[in-house]
N, C-alpha and C positions, 0 to 999 in steps of 0.2 A: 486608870491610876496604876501606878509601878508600886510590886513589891518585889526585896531582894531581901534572900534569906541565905543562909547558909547552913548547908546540909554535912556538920562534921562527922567525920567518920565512912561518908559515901566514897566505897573504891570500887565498887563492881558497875561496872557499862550498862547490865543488864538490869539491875535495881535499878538506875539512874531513868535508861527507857522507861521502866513502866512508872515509877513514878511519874513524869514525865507527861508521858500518856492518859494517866489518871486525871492529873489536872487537867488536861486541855478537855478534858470530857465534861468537865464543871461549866455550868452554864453562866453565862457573863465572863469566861474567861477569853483574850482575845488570843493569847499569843504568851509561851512556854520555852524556857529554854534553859537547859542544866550543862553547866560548864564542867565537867569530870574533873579536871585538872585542877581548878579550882572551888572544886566544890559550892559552887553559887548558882542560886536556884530565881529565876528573873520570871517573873510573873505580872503581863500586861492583862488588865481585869476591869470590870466597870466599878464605879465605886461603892455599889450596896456590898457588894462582893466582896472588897477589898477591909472592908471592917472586921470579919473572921477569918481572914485570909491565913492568918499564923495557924490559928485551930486546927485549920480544915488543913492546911500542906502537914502538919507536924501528923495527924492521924492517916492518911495517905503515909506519908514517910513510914509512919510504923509499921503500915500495914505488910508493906513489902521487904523491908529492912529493918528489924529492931533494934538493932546497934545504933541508928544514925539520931543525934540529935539536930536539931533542928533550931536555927538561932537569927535573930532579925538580925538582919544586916547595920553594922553597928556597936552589937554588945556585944561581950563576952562571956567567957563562961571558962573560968579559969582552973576547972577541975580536968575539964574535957581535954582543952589544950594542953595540961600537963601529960594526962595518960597520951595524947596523941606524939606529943614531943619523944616520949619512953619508946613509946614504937618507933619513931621516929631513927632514933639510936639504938634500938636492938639492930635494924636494919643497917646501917652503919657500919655496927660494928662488924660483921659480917661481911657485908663488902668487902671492909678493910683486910681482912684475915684474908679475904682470897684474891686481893691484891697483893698485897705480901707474899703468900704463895706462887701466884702467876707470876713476880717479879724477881721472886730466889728461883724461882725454875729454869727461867729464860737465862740468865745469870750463868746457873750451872750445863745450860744446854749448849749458851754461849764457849762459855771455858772447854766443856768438854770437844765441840767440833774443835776450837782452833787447834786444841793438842791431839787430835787424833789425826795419824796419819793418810788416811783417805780425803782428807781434807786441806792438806798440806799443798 
């Protein structure tokens, strides 16, 4: 039986392994597999298994990462998504600022070669 969860909040590779790792050490489980990018956590298991499946990956997840919640594939959780979206746009905004910088630079780097005489 298939369970697919999602682990919001999960950005480190190395939390991701050992979670990861923990489950596939769970007995009845067949086959594990945590997508980063997507944060979706795919769990092939037999099916006694698969009845506390949320429990057992949510306390795993905490174990190694307390920040991450942990959510069945499906539902939301529209507090999380907000704080995630905020980071989302701090990050952003940031970028953008040193976009705009890299862009008035090149700009002024520009202007100043063509009028400088070694350049001419």
């Amino acid at each position: 039986m298939t369970n697919e969860f999602i682990l919001e909040g999960l950005c480190c590779s190395s939390c991701a392994t050992k979670i990861e790792g923990a489950v596939s050490r769970l007995e009845g489980v067949e086959s594990v597999t945590i997508n980063l990018a997507t944060t979706k956590l795919k769990i092939e298991a037999t099916a006694g298994l698969a009845k506390n499946m949320f429990e057992i990956v949510k306390g795993i997840a905490h174990t190694y990462a307390p920040d991450i919640r942990v959510i069945k594939k499906g539902e939301s959780s529209g507090i999380a998504l907000e704080r995630t979206d905020k980071k989302r746009m701090a990050w952003l905004n940031v970028g953008g600022a040193a976009f705009h910088f890299s862009t008035i630079f090149r700009l002024f780097w520009s202007f100043y070669a063509l009028n400088h005489p070694h350049f001419r």
